[in-house]
N, C-alpha and C positions, 0 to 999 in steps of 0.2 A: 752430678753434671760435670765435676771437675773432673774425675776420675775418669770415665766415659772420655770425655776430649782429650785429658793426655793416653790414653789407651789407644784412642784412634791415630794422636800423632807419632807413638811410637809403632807402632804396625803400618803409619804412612815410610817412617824411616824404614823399618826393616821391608819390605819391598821394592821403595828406592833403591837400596844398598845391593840388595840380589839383582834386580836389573836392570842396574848400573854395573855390577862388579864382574870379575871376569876370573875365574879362576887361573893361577898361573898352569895350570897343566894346560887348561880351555888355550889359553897363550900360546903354548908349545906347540900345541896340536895343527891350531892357526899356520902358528912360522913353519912346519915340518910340510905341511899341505901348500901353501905358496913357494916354498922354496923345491920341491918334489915341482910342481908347474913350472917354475921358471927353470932350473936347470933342464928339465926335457925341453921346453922352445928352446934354451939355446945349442941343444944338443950337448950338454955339458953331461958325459956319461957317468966321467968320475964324481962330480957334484951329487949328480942324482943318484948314485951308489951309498953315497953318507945318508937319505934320506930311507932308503929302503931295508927292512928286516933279511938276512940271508935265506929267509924262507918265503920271503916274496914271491907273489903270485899276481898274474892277471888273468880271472876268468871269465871267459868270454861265451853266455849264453846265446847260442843263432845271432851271434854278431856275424855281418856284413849277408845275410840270406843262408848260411847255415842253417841245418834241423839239429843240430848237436853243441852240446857245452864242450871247448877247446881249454886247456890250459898254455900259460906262457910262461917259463920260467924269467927269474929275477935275470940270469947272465943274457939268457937269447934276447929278450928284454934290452938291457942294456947295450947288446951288440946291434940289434937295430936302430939306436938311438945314436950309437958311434957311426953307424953308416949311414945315416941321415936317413933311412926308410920309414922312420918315425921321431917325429918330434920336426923341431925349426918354425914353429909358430907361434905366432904372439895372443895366448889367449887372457880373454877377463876369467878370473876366479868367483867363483860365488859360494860361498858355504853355506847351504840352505838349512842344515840341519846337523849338531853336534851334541853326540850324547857319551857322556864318559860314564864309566862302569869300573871303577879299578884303575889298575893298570893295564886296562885296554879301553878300545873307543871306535867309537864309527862317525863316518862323514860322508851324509850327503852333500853334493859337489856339483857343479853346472862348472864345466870350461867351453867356454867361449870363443872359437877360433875362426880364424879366414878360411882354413883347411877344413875343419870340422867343426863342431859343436857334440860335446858327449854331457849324460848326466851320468855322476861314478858313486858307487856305493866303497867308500874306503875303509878298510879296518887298519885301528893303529896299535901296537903294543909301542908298551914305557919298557923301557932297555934299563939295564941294572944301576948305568949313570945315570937314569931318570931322564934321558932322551927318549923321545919319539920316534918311530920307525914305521912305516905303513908295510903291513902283510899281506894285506888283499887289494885288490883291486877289481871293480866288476861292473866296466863300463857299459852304456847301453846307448847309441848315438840320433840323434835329436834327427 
């Protein structure tokens, strides 16, 4: 009986501890995806340049009534964001789903805006200083 109860208390512990605890990359990934949101509302192009891998991508399957998958590069990208054709709204983040694999990861995403509402499927690679960098991007709008 003794055995039995501290059994159950420590498998009560190690369950608390996993979901409770956060992993520090699970952390990184967080700050790299909020901080990627808040620099495009504020049209912050160079901000949001730090957060992006050089091989950034946004692909965009029959987004806006297209029959076709479009790509965006990271610079065009970023130049729309300099000339306010995208970005400048204030949206809520939601991270509905975060699964790391390595030094890569994905994120399901819900942004939240006055202008739009998209859900985004994000891919992130861990960069050699063990930063975050999003490579994909593959929004779909609510």
């Amino acid at each position: 009986m003794i055995k039995s109860s501290l059994l159950m208390s420590i498998f009560a512990l190690f369950m608390m501890a996993s979901c409770l605890g956060q992993s520090a990359d699970e952390k990184a990934i967080e700050k790299t995806i909020m901080g990627f949101s808040k620099s495009g509302d504020q049209n912050d192009a160079d901000k949001l340049a730090t957060y992006l891998d050089d091989n950034y991508r946004i692909v965009m399957n029959r987004l806006f009534g297209s029959a076709e998958v479009s790509t965006m590069s990271k610079d065009l990208y970023l130049e729309k964001i300099r000339n306010k054709e995208f970005g400048g709204d204030s949206r809520k983040v939601k991270i509905e789903n975060l699964l790391l694999n390595g030094s890569t990861a994905s994120a399901k995403v819900s942004f939240a805006g006055s202008q739009m509402s998209t859900i985004n499927l994000l891919t992130l690679v861990q960069a050699s200083d063990g930063t975050w960098k999003l490579v994909s991007d593959m929004p779909v709008i609510k």
